[in-house]
N, C-alpha and C positions, 0 to 999 in steps of 0.2 A: 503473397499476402497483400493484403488492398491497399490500396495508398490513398489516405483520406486528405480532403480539402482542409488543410489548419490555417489560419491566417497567416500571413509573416513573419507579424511580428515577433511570432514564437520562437521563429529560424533565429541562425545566427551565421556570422562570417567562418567560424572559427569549429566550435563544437560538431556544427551538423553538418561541416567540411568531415571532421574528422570521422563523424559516426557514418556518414554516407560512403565512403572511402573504404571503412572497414568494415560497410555491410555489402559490398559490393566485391571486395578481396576473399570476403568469407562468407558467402549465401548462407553455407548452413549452419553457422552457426557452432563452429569447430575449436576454433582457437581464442581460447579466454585472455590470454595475453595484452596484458593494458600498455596504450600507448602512450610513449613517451616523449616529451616535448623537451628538448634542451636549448634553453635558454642562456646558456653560460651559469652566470651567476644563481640562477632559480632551472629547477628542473622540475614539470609535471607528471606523476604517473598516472594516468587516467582511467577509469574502470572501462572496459570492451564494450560492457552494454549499461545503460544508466539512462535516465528520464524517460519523456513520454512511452507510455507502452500503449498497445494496439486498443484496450478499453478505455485510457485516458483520449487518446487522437478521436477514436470513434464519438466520446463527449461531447468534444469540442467542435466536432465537425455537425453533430445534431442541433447541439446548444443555437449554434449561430444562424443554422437552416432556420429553425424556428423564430432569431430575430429578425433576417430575413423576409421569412413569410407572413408576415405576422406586423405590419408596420402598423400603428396608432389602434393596436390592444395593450390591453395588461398583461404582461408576460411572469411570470413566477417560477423561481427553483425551487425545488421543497425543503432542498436546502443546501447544503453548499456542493457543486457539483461535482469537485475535486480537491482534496486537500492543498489548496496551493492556492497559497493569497493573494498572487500576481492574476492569477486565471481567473479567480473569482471574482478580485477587484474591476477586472477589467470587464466582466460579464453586469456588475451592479453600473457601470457605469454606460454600460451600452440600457441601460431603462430596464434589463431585471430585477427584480426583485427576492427575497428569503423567506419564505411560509412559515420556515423553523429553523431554530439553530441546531447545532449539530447534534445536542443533546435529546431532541425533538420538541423541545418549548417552542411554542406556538409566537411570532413575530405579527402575523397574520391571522388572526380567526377565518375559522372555516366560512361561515356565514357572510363574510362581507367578499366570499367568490362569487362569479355569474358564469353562468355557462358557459358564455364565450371566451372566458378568462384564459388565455394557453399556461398549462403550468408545465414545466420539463420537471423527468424525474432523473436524479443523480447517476453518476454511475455505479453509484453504492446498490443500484435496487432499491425498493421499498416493501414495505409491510404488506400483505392482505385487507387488512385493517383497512389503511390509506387510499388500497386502491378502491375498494366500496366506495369510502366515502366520496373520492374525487365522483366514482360514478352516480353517486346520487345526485353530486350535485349538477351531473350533466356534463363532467370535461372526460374526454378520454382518456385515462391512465396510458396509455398504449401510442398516443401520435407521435412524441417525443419523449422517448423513453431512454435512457442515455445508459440503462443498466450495462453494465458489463457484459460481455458473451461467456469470460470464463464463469465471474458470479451464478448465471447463469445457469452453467456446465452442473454448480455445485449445488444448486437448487435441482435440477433434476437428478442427481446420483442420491440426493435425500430422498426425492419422494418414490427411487426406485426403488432404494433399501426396505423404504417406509413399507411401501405397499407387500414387504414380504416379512412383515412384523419385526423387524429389527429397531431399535430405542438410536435415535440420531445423538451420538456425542459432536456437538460445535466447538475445535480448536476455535478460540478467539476472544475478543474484550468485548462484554458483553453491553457495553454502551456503545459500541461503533453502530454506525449506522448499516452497513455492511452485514454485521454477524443479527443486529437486529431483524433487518430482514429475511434473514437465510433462517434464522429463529420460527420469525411468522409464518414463512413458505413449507417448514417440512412441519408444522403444525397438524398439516392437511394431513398426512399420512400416517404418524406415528409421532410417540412421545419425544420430548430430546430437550438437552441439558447442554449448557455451554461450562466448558471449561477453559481457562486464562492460559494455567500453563502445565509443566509437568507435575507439580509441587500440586495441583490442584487436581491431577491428574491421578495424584498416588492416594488422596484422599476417597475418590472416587471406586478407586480399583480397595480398597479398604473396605468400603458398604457393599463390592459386590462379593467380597470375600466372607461376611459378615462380622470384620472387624469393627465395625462401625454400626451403630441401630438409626431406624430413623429418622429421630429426633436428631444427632449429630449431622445427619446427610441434607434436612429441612434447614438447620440452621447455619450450617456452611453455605448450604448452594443456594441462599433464599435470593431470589427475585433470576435468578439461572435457570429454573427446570417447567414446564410446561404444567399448566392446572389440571390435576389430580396425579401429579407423578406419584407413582407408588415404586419405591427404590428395591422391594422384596420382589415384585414383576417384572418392570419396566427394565431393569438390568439382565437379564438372560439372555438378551439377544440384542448385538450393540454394532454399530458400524460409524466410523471417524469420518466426519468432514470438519473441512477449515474455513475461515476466513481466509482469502484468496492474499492478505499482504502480509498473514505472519511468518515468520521464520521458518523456513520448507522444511530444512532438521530437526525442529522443536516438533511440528506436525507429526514428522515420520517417528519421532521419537516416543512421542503421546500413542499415538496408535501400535507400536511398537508392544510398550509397556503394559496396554491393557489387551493385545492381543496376547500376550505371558498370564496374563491374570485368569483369562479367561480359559489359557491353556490348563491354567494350576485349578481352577472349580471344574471345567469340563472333562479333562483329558484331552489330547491331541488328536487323536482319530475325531475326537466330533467337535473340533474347531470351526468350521464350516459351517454347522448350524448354530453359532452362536457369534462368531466374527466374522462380517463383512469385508471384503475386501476393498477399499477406498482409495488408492495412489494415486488413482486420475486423476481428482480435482485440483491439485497442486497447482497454479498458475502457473502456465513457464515464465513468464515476462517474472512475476516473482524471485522464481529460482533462477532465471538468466542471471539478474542484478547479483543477485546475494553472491552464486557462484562467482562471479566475475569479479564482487569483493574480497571474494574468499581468496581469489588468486591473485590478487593488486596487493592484497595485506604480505603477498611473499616477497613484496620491496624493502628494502632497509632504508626507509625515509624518517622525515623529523618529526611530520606532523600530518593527518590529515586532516582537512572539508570537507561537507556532505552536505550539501543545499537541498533544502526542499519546505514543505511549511513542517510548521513545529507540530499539527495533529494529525500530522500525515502518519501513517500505520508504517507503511514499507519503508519510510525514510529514515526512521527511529530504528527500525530494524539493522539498517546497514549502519545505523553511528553504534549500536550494540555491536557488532563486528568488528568494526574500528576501534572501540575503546577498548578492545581485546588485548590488541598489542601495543596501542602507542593514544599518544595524547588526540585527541579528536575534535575539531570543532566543527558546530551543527549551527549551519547560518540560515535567512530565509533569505536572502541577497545581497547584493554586493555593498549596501550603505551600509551591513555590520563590519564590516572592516572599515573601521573610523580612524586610522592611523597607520605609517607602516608600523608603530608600538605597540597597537589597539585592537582587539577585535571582541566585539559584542556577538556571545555568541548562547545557544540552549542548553539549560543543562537537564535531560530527561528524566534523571533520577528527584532532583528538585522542583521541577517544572517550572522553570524562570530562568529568565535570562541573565546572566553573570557578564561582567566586565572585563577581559585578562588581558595584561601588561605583557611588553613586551616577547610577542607570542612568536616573532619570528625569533631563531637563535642567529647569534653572530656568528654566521661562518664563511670560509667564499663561496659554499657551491649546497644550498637547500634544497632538500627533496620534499616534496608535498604531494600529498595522495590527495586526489581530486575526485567527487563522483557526486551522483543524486539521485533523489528519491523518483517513483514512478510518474510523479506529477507534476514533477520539475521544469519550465519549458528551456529548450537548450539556449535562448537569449539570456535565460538569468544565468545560467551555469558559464557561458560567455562572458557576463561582463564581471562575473568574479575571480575568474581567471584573468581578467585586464586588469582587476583593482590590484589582484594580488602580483602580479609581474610589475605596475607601477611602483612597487614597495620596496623595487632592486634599482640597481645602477648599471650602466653599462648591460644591460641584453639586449642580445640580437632580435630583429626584427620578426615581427610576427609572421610574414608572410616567407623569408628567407626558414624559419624554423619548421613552416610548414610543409615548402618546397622539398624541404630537406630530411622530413621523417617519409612524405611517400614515396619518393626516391629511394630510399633507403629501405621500406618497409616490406 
């Protein structure tokens, strides 16, 4: 796989010790097995795989070519180019700019662009819509283009489905910027509809069953389905894609369920002309993490961490994993642990940050499940693993601990 230019800063002594170690013990990518760090008093289990993935690095490594090449112009994101407020902060403070917030509100008016203006496009992808206009007004949607290659992947299985009259169902949240664009991209080919989740999923498989009439499918799915979807047509022939950071089993699951549905109006023998086959698009970097979660959650620990920003898609997904089994906290860096009593952390059901007291338990020997989101850089995940090993007494030396797990590993 490529190995792209990331700054340093990103690096860390510690973390990308530990991931470079175990990607070089394990090429392919075989053993989920999180490492563990014993510290005497604190003990960390670490997810296998976690932070930057091959679309986020790829970003970052365009984002900068562009500041780079590009000295005493106006350089513009269209809008933020990774869920991660370290990345982004540090991108507004190198002279980028924001065209729109994540919502797509406009920070920048179109009009006060000039042709020479460089604008980088996220790695969310963007619109059809957006790329006209950047072309009208003379900038190339295409020089710096930071889209993902998986996103990518999944815009092309749309418009291949598309072009063979199948209706694109979109696993995803349909104000990401992400599923926004995968929305505008299989526009081109065929109708399609985003669905959130299963729940939204069963409603949908209800109007194709005709438990449901139009008016019910108009007013559930309003501002989700493409202009002139007709729910009596456009459902006969349907193939799933996802947003590339949600939950790979909720996907498989959605697709699952309406591939039943359409077994129960078709029959099985003519499955095939009415369900697509979709599994490709799955992100692995996706499914690596979650997997990797899945397997670190078989620790009997007290508590875990999950660093990453708070609208990060993928990062919320693994604290939804986490809050499974045990108590969870969802930081964006090391100054929310403001105490060894203290830690300020997200709560995603409320969306806001909460305060909780005495968050480590008193005991001699802590376990703490450690990991993060795909756009995490391994410096922050580094130094909240410092803040949190500062909150003990008596532990062994970080680099004797280190010594001492690939020795051992």
């Amino acid at each position: 796989m490529k190995k792209f230019e990331v700054p340093d800063f990103y690096r860390s002594p510690i973390i990308s010790r530990i991931k470079d170690y175990r990607k070089n013990e394990d090429p392919r990518k075989k053993n989920f097995i999180p490492t563990i760090l014993d510290f005497g008093s604190v003990r960390f289990f670490i997810a296998r795989h976690f932070g930057f993935c091959y679309g986020v690095e790829n970003a970052i490594e365009i984002a900068y070519k562009a500041i780079e090449e590009n000295s005493g112009k106006r350089i513009f994101l269209l809008s933020e180019m990774i869920h991660n407020p370290e990345v982004n902060n540090n991108l507004l403070k190198s002279g980028v700019k924001f065209l729109m917030d994540t919502s797509g509100n406009h920070l920048v008016n179109w009009n006060e662009l000039k042709s020479d203006d460089i604008v980088i496009i996220p790695a969310f992808g963007t619109t059809l819509e957006i790329e006209k206009k950047m072309n009208e007004i003379g900038i190339d949607p295409y020089r710096y283009n930071t889209t993902c290659p998986f996103v990518e992947k999944v815009w092309n299985r749309s418009s291949q489905i598309g072009e063979k009259n199948y209706t694109v169902i979109i696993h995803g949240k349909h104000h990401h910027e992400e599923t926004r664009a995968t929305f505008s991209h299989s526009l081109r080919s065929s109708p399609a509809i985003i669905v959130r989740d299963l729940n939204e999923a069963k409603v949908l498989a209800g109007t194709i069953l005709g438990e449901k009439n139009k008016e019910e499918f108009y007013k559930f799915f309003e501002g989700k389905y493409s202009p002139g979807f007709d729910p009596g047509k456009d459902l006969q022939k349907i193939g799933v894609v996802n947003q590339t950071t949600m939950l790979a089993t909720e996907t498989q699951a959605i697709a699952d369920y309406l591939k039943q549905t359409m077994i129960r109006k078709y029959d099985k023998e003519n499955i095939n002309m009415h369900f697509a086959d979709t599994r490709d698009t799955l992100c692995y970097a996706t499914y690596d993490n979650q997997q990797a979660t899945i397997e670190l959650l078989k620790q009997d620990a007290d508590f875990a961490v999950v660093v990453g920003g708070y609208n990060s898609s993928n990062t919320g997904h693994l604290v939804e994993l986490c809050e499974e089994k045990l108590t969870t906290y969802f930081i964006s860096d090391d100054e929310k642990i403001v105490s060894p009593s203290e830690i300020r952390h997200y709560d995603i059901h409320f969306k806001k940050e909460i305060l909780t007291n005495n968050f480590i338990p008193g005991k001699d020997v802590v376990d703490i499940i450690l990991t993060s989101g795909a756009s995490c850089p391994d410096a922050v995940l580094d130094r909240v693993l410092q803040k949190l090993l500062s909150c003990f007494e008596n532990t062994a030396a970080i680099e004797t601990v280190l010594s001492k797990f690939m020795a051992e590993a």
